[in-house]
C-alpha positions as CSV (number, residue, x, y, z in Angstrom):
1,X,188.6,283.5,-24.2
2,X,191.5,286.0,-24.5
3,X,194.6,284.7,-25.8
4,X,197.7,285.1,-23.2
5,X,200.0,287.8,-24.1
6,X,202.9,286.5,-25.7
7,X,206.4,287.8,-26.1
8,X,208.4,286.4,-29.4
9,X,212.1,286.8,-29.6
10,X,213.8,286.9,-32.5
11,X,212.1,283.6,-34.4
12,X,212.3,284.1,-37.6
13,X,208.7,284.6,-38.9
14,X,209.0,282.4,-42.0
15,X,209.6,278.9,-40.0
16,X,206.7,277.5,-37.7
17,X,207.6,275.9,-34.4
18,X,206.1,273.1,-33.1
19,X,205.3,275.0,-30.1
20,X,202.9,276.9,-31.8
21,X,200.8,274.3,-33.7
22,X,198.3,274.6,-30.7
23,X,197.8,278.3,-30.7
24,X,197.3,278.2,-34.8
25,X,194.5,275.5,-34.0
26,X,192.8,277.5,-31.3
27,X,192.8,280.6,-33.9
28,X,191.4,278.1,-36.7
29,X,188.8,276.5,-35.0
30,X,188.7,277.8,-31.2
31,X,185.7,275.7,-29.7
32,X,186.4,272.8,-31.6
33,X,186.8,269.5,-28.9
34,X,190.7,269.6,-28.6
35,X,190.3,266.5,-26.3
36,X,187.9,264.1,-25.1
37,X,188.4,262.1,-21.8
38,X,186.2,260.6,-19.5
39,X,186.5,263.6,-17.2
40,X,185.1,265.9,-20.1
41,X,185.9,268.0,-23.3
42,X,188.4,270.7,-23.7
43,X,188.5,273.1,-27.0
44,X,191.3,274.0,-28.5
45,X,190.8,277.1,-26.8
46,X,191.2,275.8,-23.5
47,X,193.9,273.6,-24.4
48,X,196.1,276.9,-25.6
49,X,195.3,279.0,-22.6
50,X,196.1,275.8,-20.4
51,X,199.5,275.4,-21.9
52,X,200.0,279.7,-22.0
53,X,199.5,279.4,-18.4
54,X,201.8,276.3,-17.4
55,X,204.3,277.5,-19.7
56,X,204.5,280.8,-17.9
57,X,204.3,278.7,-14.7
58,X,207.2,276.4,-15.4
59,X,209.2,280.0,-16.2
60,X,208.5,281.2,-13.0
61,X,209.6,278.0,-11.4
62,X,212.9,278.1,-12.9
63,X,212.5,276.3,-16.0
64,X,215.1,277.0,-18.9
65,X,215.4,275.8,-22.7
66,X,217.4,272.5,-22.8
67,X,216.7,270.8,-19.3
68,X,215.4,267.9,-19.8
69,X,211.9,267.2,-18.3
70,X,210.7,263.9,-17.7
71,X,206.9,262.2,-17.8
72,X,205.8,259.6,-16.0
73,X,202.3,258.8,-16.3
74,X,199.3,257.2,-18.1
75,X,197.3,258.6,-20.7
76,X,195.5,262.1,-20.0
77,X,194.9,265.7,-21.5
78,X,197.6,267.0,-18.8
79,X,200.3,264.7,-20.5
80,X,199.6,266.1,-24.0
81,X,199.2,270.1,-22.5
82,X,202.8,269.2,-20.2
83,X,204.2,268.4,-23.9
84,X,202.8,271.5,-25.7
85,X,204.5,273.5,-22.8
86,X,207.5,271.8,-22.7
87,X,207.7,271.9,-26.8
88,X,207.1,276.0,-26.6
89,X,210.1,276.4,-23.6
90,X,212.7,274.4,-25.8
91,X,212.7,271.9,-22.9
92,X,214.0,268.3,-23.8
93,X,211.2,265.9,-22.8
94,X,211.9,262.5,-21.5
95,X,209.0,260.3,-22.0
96,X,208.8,257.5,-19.7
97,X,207.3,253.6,-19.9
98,X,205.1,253.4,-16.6
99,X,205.1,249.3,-17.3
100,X,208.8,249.9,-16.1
101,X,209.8,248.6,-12.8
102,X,210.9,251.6,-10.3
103,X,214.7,250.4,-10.6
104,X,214.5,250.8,-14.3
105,X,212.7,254.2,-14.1
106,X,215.4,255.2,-11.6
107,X,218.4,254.1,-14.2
108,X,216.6,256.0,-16.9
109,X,215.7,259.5,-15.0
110,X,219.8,259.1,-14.2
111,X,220.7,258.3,-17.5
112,X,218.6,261.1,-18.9
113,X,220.3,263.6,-16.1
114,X,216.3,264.8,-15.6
115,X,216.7,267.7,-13.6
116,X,211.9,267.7,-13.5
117,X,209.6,265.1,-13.5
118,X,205.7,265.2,-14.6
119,X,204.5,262.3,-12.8
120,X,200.8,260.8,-11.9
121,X,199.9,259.7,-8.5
122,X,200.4,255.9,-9.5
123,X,204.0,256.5,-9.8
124,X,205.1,259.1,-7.2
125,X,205.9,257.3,-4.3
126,X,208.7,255.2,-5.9
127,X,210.6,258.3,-7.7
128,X,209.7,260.1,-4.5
129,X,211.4,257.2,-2.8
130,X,214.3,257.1,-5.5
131,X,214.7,261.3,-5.4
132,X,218.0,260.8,-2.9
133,X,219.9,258.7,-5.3
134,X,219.2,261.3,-8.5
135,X,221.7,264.0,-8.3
136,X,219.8,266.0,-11.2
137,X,216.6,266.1,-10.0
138,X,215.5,269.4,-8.7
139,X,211.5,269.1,-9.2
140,X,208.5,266.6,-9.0
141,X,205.3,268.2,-10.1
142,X,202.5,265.6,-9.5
143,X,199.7,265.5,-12.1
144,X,196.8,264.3,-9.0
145,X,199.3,266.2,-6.1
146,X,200.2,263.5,-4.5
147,X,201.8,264.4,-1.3
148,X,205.1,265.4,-1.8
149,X,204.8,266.7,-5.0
150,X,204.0,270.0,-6.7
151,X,200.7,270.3,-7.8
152,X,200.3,270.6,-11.5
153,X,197.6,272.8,-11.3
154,X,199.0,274.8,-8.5
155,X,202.2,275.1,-11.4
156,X,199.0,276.5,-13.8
157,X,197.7,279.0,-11.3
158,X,201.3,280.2,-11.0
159,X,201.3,281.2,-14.6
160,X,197.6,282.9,-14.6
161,X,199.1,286.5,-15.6
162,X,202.2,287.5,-17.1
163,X,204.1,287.4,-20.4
164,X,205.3,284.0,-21.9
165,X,208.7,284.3,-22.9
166,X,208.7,281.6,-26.1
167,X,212.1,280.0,-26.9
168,X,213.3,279.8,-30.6
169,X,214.3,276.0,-31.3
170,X,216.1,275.5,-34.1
171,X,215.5,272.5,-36.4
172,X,218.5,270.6,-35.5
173,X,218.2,270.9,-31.7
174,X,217.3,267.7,-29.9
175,X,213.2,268.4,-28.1
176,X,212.9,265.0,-27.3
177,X,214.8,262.0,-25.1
178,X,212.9,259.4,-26.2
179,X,213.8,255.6,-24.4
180,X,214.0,252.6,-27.3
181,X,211.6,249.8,-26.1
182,X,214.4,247.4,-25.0
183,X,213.7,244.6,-27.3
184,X,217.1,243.7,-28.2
185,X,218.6,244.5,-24.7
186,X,218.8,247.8,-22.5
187,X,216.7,250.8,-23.8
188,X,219.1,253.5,-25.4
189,X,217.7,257.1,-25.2
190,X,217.1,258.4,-28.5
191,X,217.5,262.1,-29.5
192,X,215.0,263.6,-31.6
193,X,215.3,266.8,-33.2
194,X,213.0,269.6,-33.8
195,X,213.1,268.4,-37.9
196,X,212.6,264.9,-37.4
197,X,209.4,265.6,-35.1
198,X,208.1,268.1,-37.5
199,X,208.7,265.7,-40.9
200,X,206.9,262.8,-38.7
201,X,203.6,264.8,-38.2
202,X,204.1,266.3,-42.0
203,X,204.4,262.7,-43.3
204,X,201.8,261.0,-40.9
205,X,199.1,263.8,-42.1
206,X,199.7,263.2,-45.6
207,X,199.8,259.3,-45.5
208,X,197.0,258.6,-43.7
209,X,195.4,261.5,-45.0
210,X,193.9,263.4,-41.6
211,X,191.2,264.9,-42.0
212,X,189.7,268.3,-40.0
213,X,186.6,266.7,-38.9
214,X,187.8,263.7,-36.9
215,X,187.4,262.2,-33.9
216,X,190.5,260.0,-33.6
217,X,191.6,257.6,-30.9
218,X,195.6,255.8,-30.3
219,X,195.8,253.1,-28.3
220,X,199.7,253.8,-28.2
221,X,200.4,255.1,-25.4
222,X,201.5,258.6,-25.4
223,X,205.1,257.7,-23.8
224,X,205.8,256.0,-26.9
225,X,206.4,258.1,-30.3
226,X,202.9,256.8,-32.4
227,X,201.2,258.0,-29.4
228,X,202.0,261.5,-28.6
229,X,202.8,261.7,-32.8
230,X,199.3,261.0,-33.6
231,X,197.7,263.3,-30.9
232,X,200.5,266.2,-32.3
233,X,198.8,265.1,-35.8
234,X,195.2,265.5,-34.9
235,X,196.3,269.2,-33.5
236,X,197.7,270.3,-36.3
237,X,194.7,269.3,-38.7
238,X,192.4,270.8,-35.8
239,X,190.8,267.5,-35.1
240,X,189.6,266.1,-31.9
241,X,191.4,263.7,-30.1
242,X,190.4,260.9,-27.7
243,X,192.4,259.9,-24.3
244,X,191.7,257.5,-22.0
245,X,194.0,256.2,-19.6
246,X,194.9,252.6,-20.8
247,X,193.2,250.8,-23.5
248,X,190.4,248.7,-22.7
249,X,188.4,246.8,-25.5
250,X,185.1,247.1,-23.3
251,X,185.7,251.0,-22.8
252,X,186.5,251.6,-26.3
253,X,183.6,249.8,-27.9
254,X,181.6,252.5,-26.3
255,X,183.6,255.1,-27.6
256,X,182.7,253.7,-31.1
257,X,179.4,254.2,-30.2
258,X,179.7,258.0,-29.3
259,X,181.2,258.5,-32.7
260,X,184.9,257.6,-33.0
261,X,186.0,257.9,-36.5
262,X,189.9,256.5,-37.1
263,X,191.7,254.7,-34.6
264,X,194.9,252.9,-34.4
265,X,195.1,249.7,-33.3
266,X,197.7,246.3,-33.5
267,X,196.1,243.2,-34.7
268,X,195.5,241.7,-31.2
269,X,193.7,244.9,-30.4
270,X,191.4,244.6,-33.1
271,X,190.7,240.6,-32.6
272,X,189.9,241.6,-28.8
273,X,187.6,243.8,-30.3
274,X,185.4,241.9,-32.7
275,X,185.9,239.4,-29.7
276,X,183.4,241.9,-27.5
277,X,180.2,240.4,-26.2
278,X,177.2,241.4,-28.8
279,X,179.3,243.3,-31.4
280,X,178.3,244.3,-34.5
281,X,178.9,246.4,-37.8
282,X,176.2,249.0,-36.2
283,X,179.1,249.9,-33.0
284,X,181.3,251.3,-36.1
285,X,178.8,253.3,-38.0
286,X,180.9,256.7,-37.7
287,X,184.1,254.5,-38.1
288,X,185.8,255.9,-41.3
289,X,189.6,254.5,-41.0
290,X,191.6,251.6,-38.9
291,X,195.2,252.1,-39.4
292,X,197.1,249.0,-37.4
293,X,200.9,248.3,-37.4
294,X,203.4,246.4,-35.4
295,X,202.7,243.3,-37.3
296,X,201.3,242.5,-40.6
297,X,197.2,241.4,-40.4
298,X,196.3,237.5,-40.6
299,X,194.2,237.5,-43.9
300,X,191.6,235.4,-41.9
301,X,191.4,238.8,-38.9
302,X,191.5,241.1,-41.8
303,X,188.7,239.8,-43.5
304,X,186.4,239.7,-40.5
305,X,187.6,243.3,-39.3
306,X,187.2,244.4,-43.0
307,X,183.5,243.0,-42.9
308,X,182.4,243.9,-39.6
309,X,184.3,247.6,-39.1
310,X,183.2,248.5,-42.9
311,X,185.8,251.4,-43.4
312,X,189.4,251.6,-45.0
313,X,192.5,249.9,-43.7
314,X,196.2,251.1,-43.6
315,X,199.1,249.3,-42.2
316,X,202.1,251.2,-41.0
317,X,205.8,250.2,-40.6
318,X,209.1,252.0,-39.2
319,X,211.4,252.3,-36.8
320,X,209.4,254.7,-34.9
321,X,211.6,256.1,-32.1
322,X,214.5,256.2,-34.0
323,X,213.3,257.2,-37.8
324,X,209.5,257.6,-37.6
325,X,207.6,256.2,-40.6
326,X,208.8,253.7,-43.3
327,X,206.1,252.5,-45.1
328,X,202.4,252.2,-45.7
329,X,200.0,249.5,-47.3
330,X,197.4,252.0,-48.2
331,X,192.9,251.2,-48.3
332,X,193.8,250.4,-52.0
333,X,196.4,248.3,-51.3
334,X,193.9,246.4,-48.7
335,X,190.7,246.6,-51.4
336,X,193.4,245.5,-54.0
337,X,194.7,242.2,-51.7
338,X,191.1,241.1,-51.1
339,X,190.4,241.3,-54.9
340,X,192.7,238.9,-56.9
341,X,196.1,239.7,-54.8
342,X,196.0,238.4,-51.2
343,X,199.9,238.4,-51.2
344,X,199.9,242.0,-50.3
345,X,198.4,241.6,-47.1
346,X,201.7,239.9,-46.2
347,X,203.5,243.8,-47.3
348,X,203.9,246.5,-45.1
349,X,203.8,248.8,-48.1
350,X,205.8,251.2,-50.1
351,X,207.8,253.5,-48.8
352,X,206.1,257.1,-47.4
353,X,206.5,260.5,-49.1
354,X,210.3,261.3,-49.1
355,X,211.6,258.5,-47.7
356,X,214.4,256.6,-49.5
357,X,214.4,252.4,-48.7
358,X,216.8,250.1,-49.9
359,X,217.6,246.2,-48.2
360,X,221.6,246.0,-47.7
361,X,223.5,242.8,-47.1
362,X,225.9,242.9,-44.8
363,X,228.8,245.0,-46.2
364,X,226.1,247.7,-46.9
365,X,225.8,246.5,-50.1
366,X,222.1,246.8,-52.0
367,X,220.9,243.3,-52.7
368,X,218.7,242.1,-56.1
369,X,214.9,242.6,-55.9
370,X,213.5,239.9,-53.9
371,X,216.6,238.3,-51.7
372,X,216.3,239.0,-47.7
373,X,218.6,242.0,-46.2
374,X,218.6,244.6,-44.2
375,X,215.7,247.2,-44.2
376,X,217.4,251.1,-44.1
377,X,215.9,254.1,-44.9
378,X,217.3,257.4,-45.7
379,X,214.7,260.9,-44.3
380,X,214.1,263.6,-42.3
381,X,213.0,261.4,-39.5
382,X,216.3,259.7,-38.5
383,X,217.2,260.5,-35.1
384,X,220.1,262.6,-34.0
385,X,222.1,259.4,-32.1
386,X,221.9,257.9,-29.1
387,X,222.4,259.9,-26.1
388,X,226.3,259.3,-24.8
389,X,226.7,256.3,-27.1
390,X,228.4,257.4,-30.2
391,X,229.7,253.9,-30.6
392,X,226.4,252.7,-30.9
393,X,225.0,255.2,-32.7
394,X,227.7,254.7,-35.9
395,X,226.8,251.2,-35.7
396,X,222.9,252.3,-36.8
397,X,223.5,255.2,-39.0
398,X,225.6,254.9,-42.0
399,X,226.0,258.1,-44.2
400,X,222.6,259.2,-43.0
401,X,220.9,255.9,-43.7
402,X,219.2,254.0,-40.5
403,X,219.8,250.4,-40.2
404,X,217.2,249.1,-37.1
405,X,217.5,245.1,-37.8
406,X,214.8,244.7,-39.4
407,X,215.0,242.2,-42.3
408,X,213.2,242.6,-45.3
409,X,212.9,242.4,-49.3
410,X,211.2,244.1,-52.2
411,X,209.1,242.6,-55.0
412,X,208.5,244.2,-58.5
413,X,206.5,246.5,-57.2
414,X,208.3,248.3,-54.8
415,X,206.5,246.5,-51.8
416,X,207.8,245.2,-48.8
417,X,207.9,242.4,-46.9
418,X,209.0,241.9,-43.8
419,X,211.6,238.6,-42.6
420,X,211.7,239.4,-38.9
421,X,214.2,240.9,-37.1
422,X,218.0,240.2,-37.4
423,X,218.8,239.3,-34.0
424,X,215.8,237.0,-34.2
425,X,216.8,234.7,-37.3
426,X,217.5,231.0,-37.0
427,X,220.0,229.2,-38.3
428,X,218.8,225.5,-38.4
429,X,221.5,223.1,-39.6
430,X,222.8,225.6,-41.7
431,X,219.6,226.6,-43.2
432,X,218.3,230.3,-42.7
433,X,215.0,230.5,-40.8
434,X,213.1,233.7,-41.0
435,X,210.7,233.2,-37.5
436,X,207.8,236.0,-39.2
437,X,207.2,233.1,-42.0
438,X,206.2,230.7,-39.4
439,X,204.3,233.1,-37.4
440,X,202.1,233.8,-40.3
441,X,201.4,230.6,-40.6
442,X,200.5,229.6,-37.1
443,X,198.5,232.8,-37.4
444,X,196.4,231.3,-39.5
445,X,195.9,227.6,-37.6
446,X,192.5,227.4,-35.9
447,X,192.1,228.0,-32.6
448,X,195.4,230.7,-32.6
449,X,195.5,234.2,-31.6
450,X,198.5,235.1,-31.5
451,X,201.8,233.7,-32.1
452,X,206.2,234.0,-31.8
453,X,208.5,232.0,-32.8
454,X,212.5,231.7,-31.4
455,X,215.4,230.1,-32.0
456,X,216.6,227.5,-28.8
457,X,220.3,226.3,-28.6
458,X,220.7,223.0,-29.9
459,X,223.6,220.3,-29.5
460,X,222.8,218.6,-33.1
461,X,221.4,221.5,-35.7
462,X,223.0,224.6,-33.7
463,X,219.1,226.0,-32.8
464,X,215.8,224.6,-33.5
465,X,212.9,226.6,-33.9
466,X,210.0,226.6,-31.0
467,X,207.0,228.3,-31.1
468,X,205.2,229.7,-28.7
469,X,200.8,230.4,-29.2
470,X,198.1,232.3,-28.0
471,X,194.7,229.5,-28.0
472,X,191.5,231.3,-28.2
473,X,189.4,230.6,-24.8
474,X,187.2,227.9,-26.7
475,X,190.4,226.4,-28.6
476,X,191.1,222.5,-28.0
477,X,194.6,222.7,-30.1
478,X,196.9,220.9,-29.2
479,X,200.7,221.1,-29.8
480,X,200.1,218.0,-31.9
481,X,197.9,219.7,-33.5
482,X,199.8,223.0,-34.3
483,X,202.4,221.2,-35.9
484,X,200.3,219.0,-38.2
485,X,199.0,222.2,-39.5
486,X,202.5,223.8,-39.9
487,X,204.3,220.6,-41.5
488,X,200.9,220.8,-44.4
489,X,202.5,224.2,-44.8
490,X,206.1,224.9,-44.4
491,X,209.5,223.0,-45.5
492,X,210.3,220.1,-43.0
493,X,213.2,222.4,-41.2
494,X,210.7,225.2,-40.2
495,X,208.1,223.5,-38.8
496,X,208.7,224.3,-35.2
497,X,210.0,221.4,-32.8
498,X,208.4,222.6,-29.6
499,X,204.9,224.5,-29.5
500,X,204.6,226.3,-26.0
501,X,200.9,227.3,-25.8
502,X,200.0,230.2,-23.1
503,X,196.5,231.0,-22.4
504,X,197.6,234.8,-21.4
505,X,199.0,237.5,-24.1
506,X,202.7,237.1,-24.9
507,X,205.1,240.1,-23.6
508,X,205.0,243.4,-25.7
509,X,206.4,246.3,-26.3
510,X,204.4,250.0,-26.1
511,X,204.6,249.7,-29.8
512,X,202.7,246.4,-29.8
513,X,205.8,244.1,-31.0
514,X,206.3,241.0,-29.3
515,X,209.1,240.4,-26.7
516,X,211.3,237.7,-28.7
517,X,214.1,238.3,-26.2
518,X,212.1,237.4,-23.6
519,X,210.8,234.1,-24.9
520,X,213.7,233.1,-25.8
521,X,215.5,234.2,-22.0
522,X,212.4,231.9,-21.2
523,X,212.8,228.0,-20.3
């Protein structure tokens, strides 16, 4: 195919934009599988003359650098190409959580002041129905053209001739408006710079060491930042990546089969996996890397996944939305844990490449090697603020250091290990209570598959501690039972005082982290 003429003002020629990782790729290795979906392959080729074309579409349409374009859809090739588009306009892209109710996507596309919306057929007829009550919303391009929407491919054949006028983005200027997941109360929108976007895929690449001859799979959604990041990664190393709409253990087995080589996956993901009817190390022959995160592996799933998926493990940790990657336990650090120093598999890792991580007490003070703190990290990757909350954002970021909440120390070796969150700690008749010590625990009871732990008011201690468990199907645990196990294992004033057991998943976030405020909102 013949590359769409393209008109470059005044970039400077010695700094790459992310806009044009895509064309680099189709000049590097032009029939090369860009994407595989279940409605067929597209080369990078494709991919770049797909995006030259809505680009120059959107143009036409009106489109300038800065407004802010939102996406509201599941996982598809469209979603990545209305990215690469948006990303080579200078547009501000507003990635959206499809789990949302339709009030909460209304308060967001408000909050965002979205004046165009990408959204899939699912979706359309609630922001159709909200459209009157957003003042800043001028266009609603439908990816399957639902009635009432524009057509995105109609928006494609708008741009089939013409010259693409490419915007220069410099590396300060915010590309992204990305929503937090709401885990510690109402999502804040996150602003993301060109630099922090461009360090993330940098870092990611190098970490988990991408390779040009992949065929790689995220079950993060692409609304969320591990998502669309590791798709952006797989682009720029020229790889191929896998989209499906939603994951689905049953769907992705056979994927494994066709030849899937690195995936990422949370640790429920891969226990629903080895969980399949009739699987077996010969479904993950091609399988080269698993790297997993929201939650350190059980050494029990580790094992099995180990023995049965026969490739190397990482495990990554960060703040993701609002500073990216923190650290990594690397396949050594895995091979290493199952050889003499199990301990690590309770580490996240060490930090990435140029990353800077201390733990601070509470007056922002560093604290001794091994005492609990705050986690904070000092990159490239630490978001520009919170959109219209400067109060908010000076509470997070402190002379250019991130503090999420996350609590945390460091051994001897510069690993760390996580203490839960700090909204989440428990303070049980004056004693501290770290809730992701007991949930490692009861991770490893019989019969569990999951597990959370809480802090409830209490008259007497102040809060006690309950627990609330995930029972495999065949399980016969009882609460009893739980709490024998924990009380063999923990200090009398952790083991928890009431064991709720559900027999469906516990709430998540798109990242894979469990929903503590909800449990604990829960009576």
């Amino acid at each position: 195919m013949t590359a769409p003429r393209t008109r470059i003002v005044g970039r400077p020629q010695s700094r790459i934009q992310i806009g044009e990782w895509i064309d680099m790729a189709a000049r590097r290795t032009p029939r090369q599988a860009c994407f595989v979906s279940p409605s067929g392959t597209r080369s990078f080729a494709e991919v770049r003359d797909r995006v030259h074309r809505l680009a120059r579409g959107l143009q036409r349409m009106g489109l300038r650098q800065g407004d802010r374009v939102a996406v509201l859809a599941t996982d598809s090739p469209e979603y990545v190409e209305t990215f690469l588009a948006l990303f080579k306009l200078g547009a501000v892209a507003v990635p959206l959580n499809y789990r949302l109710s339709p009030a909460e996507i209304t308060t967001l596309l408000r909050t965002a002041e979205a004046s165009w919306i990408f959204v899939g057929d699912r979706y359309a007829p609630d922001v159709l129905r909200a459209w009157p009550e957003l003042a800043h919303l001028e266009h609603v391009i439908g990816y399957g053209g639902a009635e009432g929407t524009v057509p995105y491919e109609r928006v494609l054949l708008m741009g089939t001739d013409g010259v693409l006028r490419e915007a220069v983005v410099e590396e300060q200027e915010v590309i992204a408006l990305a929503f937090t997941s709401g885990t510690t109360g109402l999502p804040k929108g996150v602003m993301q710079s060109h630099r922090m976007w461009k360090t993330m895929s940098a870092n990611a690449v190098l970490e988990y060491r991408f390779l040009r001859d992949e065929f790689r799979y995220s079950a993060s959604p692409l609304y969320h930042v591990a998502g669309l990041g590791l798709v952006l990664n797989a682009i720029c190393r020229s790889s191929t990546s896998l989209l499906i709409p939603q994951w689905d253990p049953a769907e992705l087995l056979t994927w494994f089969r066709k030849g899937l080589t690195d995936v990422f996956l949370v640790p429920t993901m891969i226990s629903s996996l080895l969980r399949q009817p009739g699987v077996s190390p010969a479904d993950f022959a091609t399988l080269r890397s698993v790297f997993y995160g929201a939650a350190p592996m059980s050494p029990d799933l580790l094992t099995s996944a180990m023995a049965v998926m026969d490739c190397d493990f990482y495990n990554g940790f960060g703040a993701g939305t609002e500073a990216g990657m923190q650290t990594v336990l690397t396949p050594e650090d895995h091979v290493r844990a199952l050889h003499g120093h199990p301990h690590l598999l309770g580490s996240v890792g060490r930090p990435g490449y140029n990353i800077d991580l201390q733990i601070w007490d509470a007056e922002n003070n560093e604290v001794p090697l091994g005492q609990v703190g705050e986690i904070v990290t000092r990159s490239d990757m630490v978001m520009s603020g919170y959109y219209g909350q400067p109060e908010k954002t000076a509470q997070v970021v402190v002379n250019g250091w991130f503090k999420g909440g996350d609590l945390g120390y460091l051994d001897e070796e510069g690993y760390l290990y996580l203490a839960g969150r700090k909204d989440d700690m428990i303070i049980r008749g004056g004693e501290n209570v770290y809730p992701i010590e007991i949930e490692s625990t009861l991770a490893a009871c019989p019969g569990v598959l999951e597990a959370a732990v809480v802090g409830v008011p209490d008259p007497h201690w102040g809060q006690t501690v309950r627990a609330h468990v995930v029972l495999a199907p065949e399980s016969d645990a009882t609460a009893e039972d739980i709490q024998r196990f924990c009380r063999e294992r923990l200090a009398k004033y952790k083991v928890p005082d009431q064991i709720r057991i559900h027999r469906d998943a516990l709430p998540k976030n798109a990242s894979g982290k469990v929903l503590h405020r909800l449990l604990r909102e829960s009576t």
